[in-house]
C-alpha positions in Angstrom: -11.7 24.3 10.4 -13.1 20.7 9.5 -11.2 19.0 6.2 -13.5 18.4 3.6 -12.9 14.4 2.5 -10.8 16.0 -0.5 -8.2 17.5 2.1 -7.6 14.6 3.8 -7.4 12.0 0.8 -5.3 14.5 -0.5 -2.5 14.4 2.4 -2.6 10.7 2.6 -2.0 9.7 -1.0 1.4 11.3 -1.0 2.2 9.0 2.3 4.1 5.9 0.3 2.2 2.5 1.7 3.0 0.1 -1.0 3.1 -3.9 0.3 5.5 -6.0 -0.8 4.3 -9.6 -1.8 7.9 -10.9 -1.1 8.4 -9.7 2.3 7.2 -12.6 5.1 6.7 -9.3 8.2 3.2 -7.9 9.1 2.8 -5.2 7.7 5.1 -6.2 5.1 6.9 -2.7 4.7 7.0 -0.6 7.6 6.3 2.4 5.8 2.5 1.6 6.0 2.7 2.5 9.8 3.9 6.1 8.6 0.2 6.5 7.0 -1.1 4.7 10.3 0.1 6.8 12.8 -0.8 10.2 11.1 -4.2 8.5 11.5 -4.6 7.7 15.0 -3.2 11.2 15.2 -6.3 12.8 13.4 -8.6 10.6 15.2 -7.6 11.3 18.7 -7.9 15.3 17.6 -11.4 14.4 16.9 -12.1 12.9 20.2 -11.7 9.5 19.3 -9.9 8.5 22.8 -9.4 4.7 22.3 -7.5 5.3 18.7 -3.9 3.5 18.5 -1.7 1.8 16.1 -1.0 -2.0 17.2 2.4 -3.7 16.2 1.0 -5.5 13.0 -0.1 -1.9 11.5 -3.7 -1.8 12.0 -5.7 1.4 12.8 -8.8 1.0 16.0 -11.0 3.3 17.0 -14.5 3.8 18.5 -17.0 6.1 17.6 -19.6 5.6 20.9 -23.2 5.1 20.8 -25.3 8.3 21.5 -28.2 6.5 22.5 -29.3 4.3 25.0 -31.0 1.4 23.5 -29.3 -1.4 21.8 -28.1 -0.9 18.1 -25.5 -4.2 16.4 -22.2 -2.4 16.3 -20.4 -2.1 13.0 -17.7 -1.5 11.6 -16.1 0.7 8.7 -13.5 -0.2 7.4 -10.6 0.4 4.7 -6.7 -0.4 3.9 -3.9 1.6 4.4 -1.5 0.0 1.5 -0.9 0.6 -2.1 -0.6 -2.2 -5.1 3.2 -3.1 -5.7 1.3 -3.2 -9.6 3.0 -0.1 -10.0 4.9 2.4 -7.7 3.2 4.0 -5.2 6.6 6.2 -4.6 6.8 10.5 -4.9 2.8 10.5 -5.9 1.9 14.1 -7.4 -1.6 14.6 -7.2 -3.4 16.8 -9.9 -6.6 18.0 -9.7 -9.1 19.0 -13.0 -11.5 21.3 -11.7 -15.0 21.2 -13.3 -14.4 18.4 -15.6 -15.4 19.4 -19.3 -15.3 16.5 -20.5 -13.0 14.6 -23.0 -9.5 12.9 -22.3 -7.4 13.4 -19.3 -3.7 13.8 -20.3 -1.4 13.3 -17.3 1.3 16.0 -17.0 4.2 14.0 -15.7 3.8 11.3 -18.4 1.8 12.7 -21.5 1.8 9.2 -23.0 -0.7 8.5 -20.1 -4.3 9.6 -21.3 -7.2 8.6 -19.3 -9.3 7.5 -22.1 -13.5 8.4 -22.0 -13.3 5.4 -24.1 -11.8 3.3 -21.3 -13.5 4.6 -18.6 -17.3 5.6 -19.9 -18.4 6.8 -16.4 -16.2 10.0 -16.8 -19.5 11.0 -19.3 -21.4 11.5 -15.5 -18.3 13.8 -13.7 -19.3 16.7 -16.1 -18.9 19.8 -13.9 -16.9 17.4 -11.1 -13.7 18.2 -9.8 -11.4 15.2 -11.3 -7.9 13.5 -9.0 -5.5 11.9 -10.7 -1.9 11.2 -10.4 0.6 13.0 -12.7 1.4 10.1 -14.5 4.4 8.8 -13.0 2.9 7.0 -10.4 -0.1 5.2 -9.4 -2.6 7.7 -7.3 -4.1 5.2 -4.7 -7.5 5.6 -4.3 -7.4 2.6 -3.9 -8.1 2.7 -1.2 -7.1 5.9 0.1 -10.6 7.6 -1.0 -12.4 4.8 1.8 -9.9 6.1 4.1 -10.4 10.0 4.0 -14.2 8.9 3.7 -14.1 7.4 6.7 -12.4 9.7 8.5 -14.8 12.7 7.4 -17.9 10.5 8.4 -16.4 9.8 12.0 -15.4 13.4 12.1 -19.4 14.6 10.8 -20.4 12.2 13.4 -18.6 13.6 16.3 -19.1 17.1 15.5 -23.3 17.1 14.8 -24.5 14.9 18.2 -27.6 15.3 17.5 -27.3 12.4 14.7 -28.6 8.9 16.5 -25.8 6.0 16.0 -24.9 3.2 18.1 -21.6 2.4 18.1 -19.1 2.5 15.4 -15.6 0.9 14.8 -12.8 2.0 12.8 -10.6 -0.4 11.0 -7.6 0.2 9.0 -5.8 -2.2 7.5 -2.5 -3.1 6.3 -1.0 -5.0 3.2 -4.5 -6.0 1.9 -3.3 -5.7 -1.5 -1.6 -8.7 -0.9 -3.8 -11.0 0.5 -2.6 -10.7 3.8 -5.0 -7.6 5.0 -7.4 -9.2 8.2 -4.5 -11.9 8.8 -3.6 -10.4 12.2 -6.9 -8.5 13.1 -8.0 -9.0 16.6 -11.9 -9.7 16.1 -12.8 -9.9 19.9 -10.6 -6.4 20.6 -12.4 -5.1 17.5 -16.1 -5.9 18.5 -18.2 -5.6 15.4 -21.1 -7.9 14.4 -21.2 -6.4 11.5 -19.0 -4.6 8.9 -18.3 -2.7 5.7 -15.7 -2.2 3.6 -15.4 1.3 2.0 -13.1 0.1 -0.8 -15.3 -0.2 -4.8 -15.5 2.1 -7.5 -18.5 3.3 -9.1 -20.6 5.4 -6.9 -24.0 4.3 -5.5 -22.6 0.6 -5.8 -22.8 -2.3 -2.9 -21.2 -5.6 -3.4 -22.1 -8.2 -1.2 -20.5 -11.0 -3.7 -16.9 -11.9 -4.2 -14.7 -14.0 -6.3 -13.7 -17.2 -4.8 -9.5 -17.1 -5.0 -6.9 -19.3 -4.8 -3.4 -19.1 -5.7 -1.4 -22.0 -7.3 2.2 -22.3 -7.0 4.2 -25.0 -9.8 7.9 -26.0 -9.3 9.6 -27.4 -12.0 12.3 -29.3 -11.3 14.3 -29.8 -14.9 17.9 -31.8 -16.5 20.8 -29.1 -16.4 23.8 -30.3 -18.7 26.7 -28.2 -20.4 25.1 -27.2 -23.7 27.9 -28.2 -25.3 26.7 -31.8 -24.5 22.9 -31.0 -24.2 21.5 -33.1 -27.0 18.9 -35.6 -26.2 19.5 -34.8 -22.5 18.6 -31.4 -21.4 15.6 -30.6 -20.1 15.3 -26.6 -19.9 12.9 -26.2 -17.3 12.6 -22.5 -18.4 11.3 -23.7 -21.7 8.8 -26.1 -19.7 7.7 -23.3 -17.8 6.9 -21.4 -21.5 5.3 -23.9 -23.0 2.9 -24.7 -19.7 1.8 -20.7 -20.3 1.6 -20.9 -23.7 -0.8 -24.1 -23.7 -3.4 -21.8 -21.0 -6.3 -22.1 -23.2 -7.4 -18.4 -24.2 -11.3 -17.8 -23.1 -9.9 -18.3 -19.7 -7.7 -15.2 -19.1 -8.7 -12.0 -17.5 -8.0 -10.4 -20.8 -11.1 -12.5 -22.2 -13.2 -12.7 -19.8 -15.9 -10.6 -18.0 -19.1 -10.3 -15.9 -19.4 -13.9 -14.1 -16.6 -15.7 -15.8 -13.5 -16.8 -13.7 -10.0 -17.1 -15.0 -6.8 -18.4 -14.7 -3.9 -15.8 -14.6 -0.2 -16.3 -14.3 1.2 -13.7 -12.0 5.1 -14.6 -12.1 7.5 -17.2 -13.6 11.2 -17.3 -12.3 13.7 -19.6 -12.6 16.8 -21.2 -14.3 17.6 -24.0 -16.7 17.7 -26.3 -13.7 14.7 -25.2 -12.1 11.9 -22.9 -12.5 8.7 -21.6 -10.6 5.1 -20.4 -11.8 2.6 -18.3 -9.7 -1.0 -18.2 -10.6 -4.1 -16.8 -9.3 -7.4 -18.7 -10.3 -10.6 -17.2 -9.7 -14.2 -18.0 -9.8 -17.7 -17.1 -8.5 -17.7 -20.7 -6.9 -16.1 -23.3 -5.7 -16.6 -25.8 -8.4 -15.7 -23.4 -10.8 -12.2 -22.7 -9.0 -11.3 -26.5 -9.1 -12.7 -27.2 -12.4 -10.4 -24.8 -13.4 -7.0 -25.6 -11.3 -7.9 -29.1 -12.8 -7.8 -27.8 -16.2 -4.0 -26.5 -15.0 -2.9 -29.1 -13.8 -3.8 -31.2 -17.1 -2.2 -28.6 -18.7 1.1 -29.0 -16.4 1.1 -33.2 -16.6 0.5 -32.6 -20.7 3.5 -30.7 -21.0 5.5 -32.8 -18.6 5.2 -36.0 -20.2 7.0 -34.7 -23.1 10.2 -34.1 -20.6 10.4 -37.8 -19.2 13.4 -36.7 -17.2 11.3 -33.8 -15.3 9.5 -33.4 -12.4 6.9 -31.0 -11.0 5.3 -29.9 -8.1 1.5 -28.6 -8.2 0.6 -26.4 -4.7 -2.7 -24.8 -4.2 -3.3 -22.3 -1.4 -6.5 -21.1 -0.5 -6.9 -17.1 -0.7 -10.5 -15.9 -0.1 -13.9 -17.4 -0.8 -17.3 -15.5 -1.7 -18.5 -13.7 0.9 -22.0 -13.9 -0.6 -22.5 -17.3 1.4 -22.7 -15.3 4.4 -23.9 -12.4 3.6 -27.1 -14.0 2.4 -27.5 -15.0 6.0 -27.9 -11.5 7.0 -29.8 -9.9 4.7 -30.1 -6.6 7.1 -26.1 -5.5 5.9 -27.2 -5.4 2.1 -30.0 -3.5 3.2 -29.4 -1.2 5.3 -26.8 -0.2 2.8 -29.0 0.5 -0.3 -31.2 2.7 2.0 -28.7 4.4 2.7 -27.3 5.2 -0.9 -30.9 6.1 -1.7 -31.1 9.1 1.2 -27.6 10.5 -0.3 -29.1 10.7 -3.3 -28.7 7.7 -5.6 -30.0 5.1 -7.3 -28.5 2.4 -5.4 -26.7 -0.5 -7.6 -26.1 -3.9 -6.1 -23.7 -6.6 -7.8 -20.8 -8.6 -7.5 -16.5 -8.0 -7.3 -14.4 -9.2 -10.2 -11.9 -9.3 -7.0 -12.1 -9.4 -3.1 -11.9 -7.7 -0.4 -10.8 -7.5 3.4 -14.6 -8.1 3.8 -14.0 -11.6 1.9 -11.8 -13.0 5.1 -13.7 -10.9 7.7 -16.8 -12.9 6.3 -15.8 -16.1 6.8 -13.8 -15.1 10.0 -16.9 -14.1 11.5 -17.8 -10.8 11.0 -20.3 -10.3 7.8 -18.7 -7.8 5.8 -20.2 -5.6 2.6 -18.7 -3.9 0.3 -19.1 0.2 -0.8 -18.2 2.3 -2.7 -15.3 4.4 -2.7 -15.2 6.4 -6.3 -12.0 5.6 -7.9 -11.7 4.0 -10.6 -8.7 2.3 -13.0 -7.1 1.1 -9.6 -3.3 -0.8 -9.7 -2.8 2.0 -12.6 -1.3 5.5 -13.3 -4.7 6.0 -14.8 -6.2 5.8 -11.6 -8.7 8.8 -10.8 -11.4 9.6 -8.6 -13.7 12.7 -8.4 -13.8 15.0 -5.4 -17.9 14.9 -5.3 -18.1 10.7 -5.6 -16.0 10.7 -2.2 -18.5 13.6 -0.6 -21.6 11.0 -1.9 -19.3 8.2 0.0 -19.0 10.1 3.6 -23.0 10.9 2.9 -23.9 7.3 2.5 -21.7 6.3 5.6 -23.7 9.1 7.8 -26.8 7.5 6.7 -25.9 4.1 7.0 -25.0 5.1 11.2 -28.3 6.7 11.2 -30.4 3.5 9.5 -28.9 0.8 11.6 -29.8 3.1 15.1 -33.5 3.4 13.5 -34.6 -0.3 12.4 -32.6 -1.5 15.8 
């Protein structure tokens, strides 16, 4: 018996893949290679011959063409790991069959509601059969659901020959969470032109826009004395570190901001009366926005600094991801083909931008153009996450149509 796209993203969200920001290895926690290899398992039972695990975590396979003339290879592709936002650990998946509407209490944490309020598109699941976690834990849709939607489109591909497709390449990813999910991906082995990530919420949405990202890393270097003898000479460079994140003007915080405004976000501050360190991420639509803004931060660092003469500071920007619209734009055809095929599954296809990024940011600018679709989940990084079993079934249609479209305009 073929698994339905519920069975399958069932079995692999209780598979812990959480990535670890702090770990320097690829993947950064091995356990992402336990979710891995169960693939590559269930794609060679499908026939998928070349499928294999390689030593950085990643998941390749081929779906061959079934047709003899030329059609641009792509690619589908989602990740294997879980936000370290919140654990990822003993996930208990509950499902609410035929959705009545109203707030979702979470059994394992009743303090966790999923809130119609907070998430209005639970007023279209009426009747739908609604996944969540129990509470406890996040669920991990994100990006699970692309996953077990992949694997059910490869597996309707496979098993109904008489569908026209080129060929098709798998790609799953490790430790994308962190930033880190194309870093050791083998473009030539992988032979795409072009590619899709299965990894956004809402369904019937494409995103061929990004956020620009960078992250910004500030060391401050303070005057450690006995307290006993501080006065007029310490310099507590955990109190610098305060007041540099209480100074962050407000209108520029992820809390306040929405549709095409960037922000400035501190993600961690650690440190000691000698020394402390600050993690941001800064994002924007473009570039001028991103340095306009780690300008602002850095005035915002050398303000507070000069009232600790004795103080130093260091101000490092690392580049993360840039907008992938720049190349998309170039190929028009991705976009495209995609909203057809939305249309022939049967919705009204929406096209807009990520507050965010994806794998398809880097694999953009690394040279394979890279869309983005959706998945179904929704409140990711959360124990409110949730997705519906009939937004993943829409998901696996749209990918079956997409094969289909590219083998027709080739």
């Amino acid at each position: 018996m073929t698994d339905t796209v519920a069975d399958r993203f069932l079995r692999y969200v209780v598979i812990d893949t959480q990535s670890d920001p702090k770990s320097s290895t690829q993947p950064s926690t091995e356990k992402q290679k336990n979710l891995g290899r169960i693939l590559v398992e269930e794609l060679l039972a499908i026939g998928l011959s070349d499928a294999h695990l390689d030593e950085h975590g990643y998941v390749y396979a081929t779906i061959p063409s079934n047709i003899d003339r030329p059609v641009p290879v792509i690619c589908f592709c989602s990740h294997m790991d879980t936000a370290p936002d919140f654990t990822g650990t003993n996930v208990k998946p509950q499902i609410v069959r035929n959705y009545g509407g109203g707030d979702i209490q979470l059994p394992g944490d009743p303090q966790q509601i999923i809130r119609v309020s907070d998430n209005p598109v639970l007023r279209d699941q009426i009747g739908n059969d609604i996944i969540t976690s129990d509470g406890t834990t996040l669920l991990g849709a994100d990006d699970k659901a692309g996953l077990a939607e992949i694997m059910t489109a490869a597996q309707f591909l496979v098993d109904n020959p008489e569908i026209e497709h080129g060929t098709i390449k798998l790609l799953f990813t490790t430790d994308e969470e962190i930033g880190r999910g194309v870093d050791k991906v083998d473009l030539t082995k992988l032979g795409a032109e072009f590619a899709y990530t299965i990894d956004g919420e809402t369904a019937g949405h494409i995103e061929d826009e990004t956020f620009s990202a960078d992250g910004v890393e500030i060391t401050i270097q303070g005057v450690a004395i006995h307290p006993g003898f501080a006065k007029g000479k310490m310099e507590n460079a955990i109190k610098i570190a305060g007041a540099i994140i209480s100074r962050l003007p407000k209108d520029v915080a992820p809390e306040t901001t929405d549709g095409r405004d960037g922000f400035v976000h501190p993600t961690g501050v650690t440190g000691s009366m000698e020394k402390a360190a600050l993690g941001f991420i800064v994002r924007d639509f473009n570039d001028d926005g991103l340095a306009s803004k780690e300008a602002m931060l850095e005035a915002v660092v050398k303000e507070v600094m000069a009232e600790y003469p004795g103080s130093s500071y260091s101000f490092k920007v690392k580049q993360q991801y840039r907008n992938m619209k720049a190349i998309l734009d170039r190929h028009p055809e991705i976009a495209d083909n995609a909203i057809e095929a939305v249309r022939r599954a049967g919705m009204t296809p929406v096209r807009g931008s990520i507050r965010g990024g994806t794998d398809g940011s880097r694999l953009s600018f690394m040279g394979l153009p890279c869309a983005n679709i959706f998945a179904g989940g929704h409140a990711f990084h959360s124990p409110l996450e949730w997705v519906s079993r009939q937004d993943m079934e829409k998901a696996v249609k749209t990918l079956v149509e997409l094969a289909k479209i590219w083998a027709e305009r080739a």
